[in-house]
ChimeraX commands (.cxc) that place a marker at each C-alpha (Angstrom):
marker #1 position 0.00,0.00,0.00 radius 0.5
marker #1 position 2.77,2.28,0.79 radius 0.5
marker #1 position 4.47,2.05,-2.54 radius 0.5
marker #1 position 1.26,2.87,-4.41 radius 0.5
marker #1 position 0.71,5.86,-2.49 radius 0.5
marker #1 position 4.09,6.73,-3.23 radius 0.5
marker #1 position 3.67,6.39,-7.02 radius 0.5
marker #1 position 0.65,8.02,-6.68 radius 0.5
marker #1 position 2.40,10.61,-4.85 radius 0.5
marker #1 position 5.06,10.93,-7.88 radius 0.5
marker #1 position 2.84,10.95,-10.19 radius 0.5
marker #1 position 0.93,14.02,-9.19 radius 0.5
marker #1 position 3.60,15.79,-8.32 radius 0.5
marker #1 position 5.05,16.09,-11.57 radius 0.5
marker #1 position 1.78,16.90,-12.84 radius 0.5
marker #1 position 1.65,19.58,-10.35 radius 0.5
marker #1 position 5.37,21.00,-12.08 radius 0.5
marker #1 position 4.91,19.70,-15.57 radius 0.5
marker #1 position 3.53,23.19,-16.37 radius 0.5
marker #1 position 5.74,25.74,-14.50 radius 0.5
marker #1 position 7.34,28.64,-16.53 radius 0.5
marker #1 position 10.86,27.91,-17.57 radius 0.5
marker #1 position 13.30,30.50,-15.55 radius 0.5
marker #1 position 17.10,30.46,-14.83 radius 0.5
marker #1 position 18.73,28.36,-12.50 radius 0.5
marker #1 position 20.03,31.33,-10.54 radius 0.5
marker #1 position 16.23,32.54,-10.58 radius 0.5
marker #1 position 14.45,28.99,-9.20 radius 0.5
marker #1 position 17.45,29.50,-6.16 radius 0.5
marker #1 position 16.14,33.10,-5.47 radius 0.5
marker #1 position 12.59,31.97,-5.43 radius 0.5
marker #1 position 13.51,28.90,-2.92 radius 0.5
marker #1 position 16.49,30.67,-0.98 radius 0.5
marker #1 position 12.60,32.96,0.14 radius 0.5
marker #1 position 10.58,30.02,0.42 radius 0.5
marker #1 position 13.02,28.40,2.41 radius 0.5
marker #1 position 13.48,31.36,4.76 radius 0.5
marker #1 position 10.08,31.71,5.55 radius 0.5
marker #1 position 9.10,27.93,5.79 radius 0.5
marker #1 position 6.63,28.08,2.45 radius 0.5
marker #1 position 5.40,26.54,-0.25 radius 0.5
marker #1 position 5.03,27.88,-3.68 radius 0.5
marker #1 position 3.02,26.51,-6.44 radius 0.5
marker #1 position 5.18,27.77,-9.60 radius 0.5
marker #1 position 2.25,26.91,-12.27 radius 0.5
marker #1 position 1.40,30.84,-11.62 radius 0.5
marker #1 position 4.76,32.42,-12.00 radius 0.5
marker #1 position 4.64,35.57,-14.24 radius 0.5
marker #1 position 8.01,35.81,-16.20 radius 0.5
marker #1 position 10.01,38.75,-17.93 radius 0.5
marker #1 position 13.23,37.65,-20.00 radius 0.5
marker #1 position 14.60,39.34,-22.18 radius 0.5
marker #1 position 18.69,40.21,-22.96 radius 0.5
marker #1 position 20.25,40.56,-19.67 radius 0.5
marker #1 position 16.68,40.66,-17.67 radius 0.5
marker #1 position 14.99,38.03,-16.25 radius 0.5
marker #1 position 11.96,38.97,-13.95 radius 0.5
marker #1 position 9.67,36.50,-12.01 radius 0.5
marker #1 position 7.07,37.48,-9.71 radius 0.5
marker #1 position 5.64,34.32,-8.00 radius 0.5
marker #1 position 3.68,33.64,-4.96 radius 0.5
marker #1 position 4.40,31.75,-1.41 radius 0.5
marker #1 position 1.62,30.10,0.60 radius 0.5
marker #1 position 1.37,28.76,3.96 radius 0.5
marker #1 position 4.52,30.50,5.46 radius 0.5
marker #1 position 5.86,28.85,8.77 radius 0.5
marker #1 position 7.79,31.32,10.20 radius 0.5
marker #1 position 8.50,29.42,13.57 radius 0.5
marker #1 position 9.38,26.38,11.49 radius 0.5
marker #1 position 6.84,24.56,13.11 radius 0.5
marker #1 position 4.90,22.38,10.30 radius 0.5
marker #1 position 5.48,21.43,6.97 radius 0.5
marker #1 position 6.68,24.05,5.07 radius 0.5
marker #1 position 3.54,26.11,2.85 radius 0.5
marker #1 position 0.76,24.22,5.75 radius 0.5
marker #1 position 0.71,27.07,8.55 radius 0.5
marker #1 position -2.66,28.54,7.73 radius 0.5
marker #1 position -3.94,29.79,4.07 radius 0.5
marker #1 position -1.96,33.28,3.85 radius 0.5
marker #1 position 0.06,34.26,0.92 radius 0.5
marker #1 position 2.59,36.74,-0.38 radius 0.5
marker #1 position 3.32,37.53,-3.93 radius 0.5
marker #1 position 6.87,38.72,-4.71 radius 0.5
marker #1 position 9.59,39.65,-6.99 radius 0.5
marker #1 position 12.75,38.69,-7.83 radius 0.5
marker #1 position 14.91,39.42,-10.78 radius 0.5
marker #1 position 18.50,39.71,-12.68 radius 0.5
marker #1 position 19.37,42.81,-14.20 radius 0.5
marker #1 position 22.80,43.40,-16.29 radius 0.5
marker #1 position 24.36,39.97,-14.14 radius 0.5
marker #1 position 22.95,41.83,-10.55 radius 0.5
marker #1 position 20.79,39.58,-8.95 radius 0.5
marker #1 position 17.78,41.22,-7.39 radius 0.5
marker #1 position 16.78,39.23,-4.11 radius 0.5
marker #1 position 12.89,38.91,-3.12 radius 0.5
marker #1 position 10.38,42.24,-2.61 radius 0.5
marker #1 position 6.50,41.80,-1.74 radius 0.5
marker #1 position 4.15,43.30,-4.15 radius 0.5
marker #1 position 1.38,42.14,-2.94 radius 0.5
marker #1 position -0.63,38.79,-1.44 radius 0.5
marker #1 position -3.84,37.91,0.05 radius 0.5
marker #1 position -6.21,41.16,0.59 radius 0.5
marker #1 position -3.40,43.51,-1.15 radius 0.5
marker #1 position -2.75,42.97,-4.85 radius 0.5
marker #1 position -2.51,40.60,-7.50 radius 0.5
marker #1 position -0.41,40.82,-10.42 radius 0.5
marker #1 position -1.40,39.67,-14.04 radius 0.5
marker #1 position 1.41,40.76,-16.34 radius 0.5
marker #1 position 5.01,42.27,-15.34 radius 0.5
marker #1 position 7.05,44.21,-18.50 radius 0.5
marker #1 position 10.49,46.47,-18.48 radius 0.5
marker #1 position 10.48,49.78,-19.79 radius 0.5
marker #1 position 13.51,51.79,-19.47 radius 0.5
marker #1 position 14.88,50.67,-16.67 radius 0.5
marker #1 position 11.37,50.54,-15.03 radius 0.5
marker #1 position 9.38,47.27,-13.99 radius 0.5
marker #1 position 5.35,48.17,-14.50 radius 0.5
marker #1 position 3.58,45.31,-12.79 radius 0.5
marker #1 position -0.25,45.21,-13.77 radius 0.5
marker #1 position -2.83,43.65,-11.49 radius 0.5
marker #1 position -5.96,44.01,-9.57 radius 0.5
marker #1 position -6.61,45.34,-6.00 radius 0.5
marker #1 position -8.76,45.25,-3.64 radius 0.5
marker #1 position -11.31,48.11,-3.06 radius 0.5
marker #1 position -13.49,48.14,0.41 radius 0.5
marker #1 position -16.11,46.04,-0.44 radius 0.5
marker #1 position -14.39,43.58,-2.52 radius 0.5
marker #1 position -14.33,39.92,-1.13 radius 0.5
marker #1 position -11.37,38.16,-0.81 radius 0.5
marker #1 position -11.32,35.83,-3.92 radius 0.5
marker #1 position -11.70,38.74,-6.23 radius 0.5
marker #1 position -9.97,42.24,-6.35 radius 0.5
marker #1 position -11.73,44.52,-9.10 radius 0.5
marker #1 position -9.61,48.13,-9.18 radius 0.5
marker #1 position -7.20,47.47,-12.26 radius 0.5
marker #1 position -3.84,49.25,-10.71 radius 0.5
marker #1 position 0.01,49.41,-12.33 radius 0.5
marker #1 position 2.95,49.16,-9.68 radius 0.5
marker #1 position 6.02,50.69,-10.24 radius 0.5
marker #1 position 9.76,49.57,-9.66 radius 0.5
marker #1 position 13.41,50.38,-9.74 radius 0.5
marker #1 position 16.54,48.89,-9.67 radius 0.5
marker #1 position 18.43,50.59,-7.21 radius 0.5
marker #1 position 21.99,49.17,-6.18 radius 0.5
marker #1 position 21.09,45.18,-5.50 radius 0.5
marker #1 position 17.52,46.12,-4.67 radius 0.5
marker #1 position 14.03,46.51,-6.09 radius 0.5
marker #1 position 12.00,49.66,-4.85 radius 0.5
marker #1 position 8.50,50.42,-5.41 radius 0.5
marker #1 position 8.83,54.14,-7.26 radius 0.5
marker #1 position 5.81,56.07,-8.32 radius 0.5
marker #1 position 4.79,56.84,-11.65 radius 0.5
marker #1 position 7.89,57.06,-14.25 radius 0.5
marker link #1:1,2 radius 0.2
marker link #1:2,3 radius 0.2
marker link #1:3,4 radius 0.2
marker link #1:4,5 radius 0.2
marker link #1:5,6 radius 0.2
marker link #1:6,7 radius 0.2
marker link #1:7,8 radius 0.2
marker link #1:8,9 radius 0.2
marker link #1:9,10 radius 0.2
marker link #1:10,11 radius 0.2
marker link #1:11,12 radius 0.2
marker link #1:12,13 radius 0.2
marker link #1:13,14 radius 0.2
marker link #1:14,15 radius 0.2
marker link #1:15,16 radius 0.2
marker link #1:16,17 radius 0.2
marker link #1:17,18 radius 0.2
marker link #1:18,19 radius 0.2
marker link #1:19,20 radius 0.2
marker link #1:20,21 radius 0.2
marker link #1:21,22 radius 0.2
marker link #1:22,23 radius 0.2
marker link #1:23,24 radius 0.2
marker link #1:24,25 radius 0.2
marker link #1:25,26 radius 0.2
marker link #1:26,27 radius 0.2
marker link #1:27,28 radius 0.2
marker link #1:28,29 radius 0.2
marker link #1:29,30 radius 0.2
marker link #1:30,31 radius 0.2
marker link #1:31,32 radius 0.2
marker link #1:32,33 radius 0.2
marker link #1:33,34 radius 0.2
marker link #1:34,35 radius 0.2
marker link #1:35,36 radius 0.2
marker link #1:36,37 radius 0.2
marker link #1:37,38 radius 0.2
marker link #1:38,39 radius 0.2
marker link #1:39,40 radius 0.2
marker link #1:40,41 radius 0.2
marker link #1:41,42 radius 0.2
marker link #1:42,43 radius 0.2
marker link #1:43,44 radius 0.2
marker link #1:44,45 radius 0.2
marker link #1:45,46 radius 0.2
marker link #1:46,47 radius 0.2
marker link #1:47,48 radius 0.2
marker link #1:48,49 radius 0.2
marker link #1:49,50 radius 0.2
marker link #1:50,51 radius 0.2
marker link #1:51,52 radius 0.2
marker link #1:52,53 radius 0.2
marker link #1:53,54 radius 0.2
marker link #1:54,55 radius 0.2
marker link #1:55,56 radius 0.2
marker link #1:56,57 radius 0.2
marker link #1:57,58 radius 0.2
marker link #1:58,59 radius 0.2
marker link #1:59,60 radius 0.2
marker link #1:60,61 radius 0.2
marker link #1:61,62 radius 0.2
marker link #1:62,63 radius 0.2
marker link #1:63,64 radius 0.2
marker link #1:64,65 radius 0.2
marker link #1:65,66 radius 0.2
marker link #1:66,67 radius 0.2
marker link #1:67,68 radius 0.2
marker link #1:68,69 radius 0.2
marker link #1:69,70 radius 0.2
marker link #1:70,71 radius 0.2
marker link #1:71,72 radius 0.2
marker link #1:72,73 radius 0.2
marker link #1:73,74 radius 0.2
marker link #1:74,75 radius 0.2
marker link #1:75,76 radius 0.2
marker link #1:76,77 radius 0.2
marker link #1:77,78 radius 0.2
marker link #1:78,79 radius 0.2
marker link #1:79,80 radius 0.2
marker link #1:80,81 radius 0.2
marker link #1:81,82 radius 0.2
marker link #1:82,83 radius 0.2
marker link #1:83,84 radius 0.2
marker link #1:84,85 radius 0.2
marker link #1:85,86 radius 0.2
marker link #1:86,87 radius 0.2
marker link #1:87,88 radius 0.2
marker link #1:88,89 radius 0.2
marker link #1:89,90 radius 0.2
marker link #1:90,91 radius 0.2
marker link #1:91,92 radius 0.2
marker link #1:92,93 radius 0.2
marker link #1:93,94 radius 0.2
marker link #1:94,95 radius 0.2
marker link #1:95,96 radius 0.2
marker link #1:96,97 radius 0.2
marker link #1:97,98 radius 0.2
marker link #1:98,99 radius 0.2
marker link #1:99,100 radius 0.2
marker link #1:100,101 radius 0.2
marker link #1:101,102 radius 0.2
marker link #1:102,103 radius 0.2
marker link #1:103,104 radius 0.2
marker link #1:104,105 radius 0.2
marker link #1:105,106 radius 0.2
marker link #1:106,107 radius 0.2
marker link #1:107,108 radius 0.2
marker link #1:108,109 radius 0.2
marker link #1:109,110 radius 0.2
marker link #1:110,111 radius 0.2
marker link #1:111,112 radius 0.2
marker link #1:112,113 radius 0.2
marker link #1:113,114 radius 0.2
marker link #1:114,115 radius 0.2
marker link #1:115,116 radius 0.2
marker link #1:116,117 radius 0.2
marker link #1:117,118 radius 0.2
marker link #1:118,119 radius 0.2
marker link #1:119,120 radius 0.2
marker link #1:120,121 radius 0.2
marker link #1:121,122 radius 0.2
marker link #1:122,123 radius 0.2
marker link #1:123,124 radius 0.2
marker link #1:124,125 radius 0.2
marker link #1:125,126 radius 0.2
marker link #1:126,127 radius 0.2
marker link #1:127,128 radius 0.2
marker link #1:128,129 radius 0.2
marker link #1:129,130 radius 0.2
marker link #1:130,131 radius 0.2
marker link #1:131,132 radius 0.2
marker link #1:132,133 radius 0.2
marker link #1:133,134 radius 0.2
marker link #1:134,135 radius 0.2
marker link #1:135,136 radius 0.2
marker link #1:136,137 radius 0.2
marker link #1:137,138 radius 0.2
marker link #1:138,139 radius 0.2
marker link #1:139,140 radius 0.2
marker link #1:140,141 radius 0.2
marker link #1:141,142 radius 0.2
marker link #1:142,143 radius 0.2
marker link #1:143,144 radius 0.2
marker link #1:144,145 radius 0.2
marker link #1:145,146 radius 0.2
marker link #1:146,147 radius 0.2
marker link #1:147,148 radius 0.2
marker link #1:148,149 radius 0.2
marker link #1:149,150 radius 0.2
marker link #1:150,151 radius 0.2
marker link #1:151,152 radius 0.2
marker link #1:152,153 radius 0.2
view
C-alpha cells in the first residue's frame, strides 16, 4: 500500500510542475532561498516571467509561510505573499512583496527603461477576498542590488 501511495504521490507531483514557466537556475534558487526562509510553499504553475537580454523577472507567490518552522513548510494557515525577484545586467535582485492575500494581485510584469510596470488588480473596500476589481500598475526600480516600489515614471 505504501508504494502505491508513493507512485501516486510521484505521479501528481510532476503533474503539479509539468507546467511551471521555464526561468534560470540562478532565478528557481532566489525563489527557494525565500521560500526556504520563511518555511513556504510555492506553487510555480502561476509564475509571471520577464526575460529578455540581460533581464529576467519572475514574480511568483508563497503560501502557507511557517515562520517558527513549526509544520510542513507552505501548511501554517492559508496566507500568501506575492513577490519579486529578478537579474538585471548579471545583478541579482533578491525577493520584494508586491502584494498577497487582501493587497494585490499581479497579471502581467514588463520592463520599460529601466522601469518594472507590474499590472494587477486590488482590492477596493467592499471587494471579497477571492476577487480584487480596481485594475492598478505598480512601479519599480533597480536601485543598487535592490528593487524599490517608485511612483509613476
Amino acid at each position: 500500500m505504501k508504494i502505491f501511495l508513493l507512485i501516486v504521490f510521484f505521479i501528481f507531483s510532476q503533474v503539479a510542475y509539468a507546467n511551471c514557466p521555464p526561468v534560470s537556475k540562478k532565478i528557481e534558487s532566489l525563489i527557494k532561498e525565500h521560500a526556504l526562509k520563511i518555511a513556504g510553499g510555492e506553487y510555480c504553475k502561476y509564475r509571471k516571467i520577464y526575460n529578455e537580454t540581460d533581464i529576467e523577472l519572475a514574480i511568483y507567490t508563497i503560501e502557507g509561510p511557517c515562520y517558527n518552522n513549526k509544520g510542513r513548510a507552505g501548511s501554517c494557515g492559508n496566507h500568501y505573499f506575492i513577490s519579486m525577484v529578478g537579474i538585471i545586467n548579471q545583478v541579482n535582485f533578491p525577493h520584494i512583496v508586491i502584494g498577497g492575500k487582501g493587497v494585490f494581485h499581479p497579471k502581467s510584469i514588463k520592463y520599460i527603461n529601466d522601469i518594472i510596470e507590474v499590472e494587477g488588480f486590488a482590492y477596493s473596500k467592499s471587494d471579497p477576498m477571492c476577487c480584487p476589481s480596481i485594475n492598478e500598475i505598480r512601479y519599480f526600480k533597480p536601485n543598487k542590488n535592490k528593487l524599490k516600489k517608485t511612483l509613476q515614471p
